[in-house]
C-alpha positions, 0 to 999 in steps of 0.5 A: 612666903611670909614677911621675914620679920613681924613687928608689932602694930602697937605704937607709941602715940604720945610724940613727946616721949622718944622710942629707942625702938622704934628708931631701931626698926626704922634703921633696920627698914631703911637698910632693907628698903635700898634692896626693894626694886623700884620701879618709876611709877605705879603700873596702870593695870586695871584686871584687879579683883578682890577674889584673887586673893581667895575667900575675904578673911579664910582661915585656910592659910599658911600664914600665922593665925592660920587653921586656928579656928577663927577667922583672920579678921577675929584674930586681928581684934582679938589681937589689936582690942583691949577690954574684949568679950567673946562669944561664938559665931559661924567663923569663930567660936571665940569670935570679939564680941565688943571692944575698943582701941585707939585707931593709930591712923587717927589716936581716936578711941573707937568702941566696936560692939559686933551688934551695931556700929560693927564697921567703925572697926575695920581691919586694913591691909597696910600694903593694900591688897590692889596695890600689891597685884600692880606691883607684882602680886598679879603673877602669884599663885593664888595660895600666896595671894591668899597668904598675903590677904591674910598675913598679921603682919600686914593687918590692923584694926583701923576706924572706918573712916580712915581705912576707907580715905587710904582706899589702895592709895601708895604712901606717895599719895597717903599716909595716916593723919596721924604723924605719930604712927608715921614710922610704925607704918613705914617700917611696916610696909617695907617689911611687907613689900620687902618679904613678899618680893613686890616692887614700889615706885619712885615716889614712895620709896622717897615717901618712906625713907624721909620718914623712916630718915627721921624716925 
């Protein structure tokens, strides 16, 4: 149902210190990737809708983090946020109240505060939720949509800016501008296709292990 392996979106975003790890996931998705069915294009369908993958950020899902009281977008920034604090809200009495991060698609630093400027944090979903129904989540039962909405393993806070330049697009027509983060995001989108049984076309699959290849 979920991802078979979770990694963790935290990343090194100084290039000039190497990471033994992460080159060990690299290997590990490359090995998982030649498994993926590819397909040679993206499909053209044009039945997406939002509401197929249930209530935007419902903590009713089977998924980690899930029926702990809070809702998942709560969950991803307490997770991804350093020097939070918390108050209640309708979805979350321990909801992020303010915080701050560096977005991995960019290494900027972005301050998030609940009370204004609240979108210059946004959580993205690293296999896009549109992109996933052309590539076979359309025949799911929606419990699994759900599921997939809401997954931590498919989820990271992002500065609004470069969640909204990604839109749905496939690593074939997107990746972060931060090269950095290059890997963490490949090995993290083979994970999500990979564990949830979607397919990828041509053009990404080569994307992905170029960069995985160098990782």
């Amino acid at each position: 149902m979920t991802t078979a392996l979770i990694v963790a979106v935290t990343v090194n975003l100084d290039r000039a210190r190497p990471d033994p790890a992460a080159h060990a996931h690299a290997v590990a998705a490359l090995a998982v990737l030649v498994r993926v069915p590819t397909v040679p294009r993206r499909p053209d369908r044009d039945d997406y809708e939002r509401g197929a993958f249930g209530v935007a950020w419902t903590d009713a899902v089977s998924v980690r983090g899930g029926h702990n009281g809070c809702d998942t977008r709560n969950d991803i920034l307490r997770r991804d946020l350093s020097d939070v604090t918390v108050g209640p809200v309708r979805s979350c009495p321990s909801a992020i109240l303010s915080g701050e991060f560096r977005s991995p698609y960019t290494g900027d630093t972005v301050v998030f505060r609940r009370d204004r400027g609240a979108t210059a944090a946004q959580i993205d979903h690293i296999v896009p939720l549109a992109l996933s129904w052309d590539m076979g989540a359309w025949s799911w039962p929606a419990e699994r949509r759900a599921d997939f909405a809401n997954d931590p393993a498919n989820l990271v806070a992002v500065d609004g800016e470069s969640n909204q330049a990604k839109s749905d697009a496939e690593p074939a027509v997107w990746m972060p501008p931060l090269t950095a983060f290059h890997c963490r995001y490949a090995v993290q989108f083979v994970e999500v296709v990979a564990g949830y049984g979607l397919s990828i076309e041509m053009a990404s699959r080569k994307v992905l292990a170029d960069v995985l290849e160098s990782c």
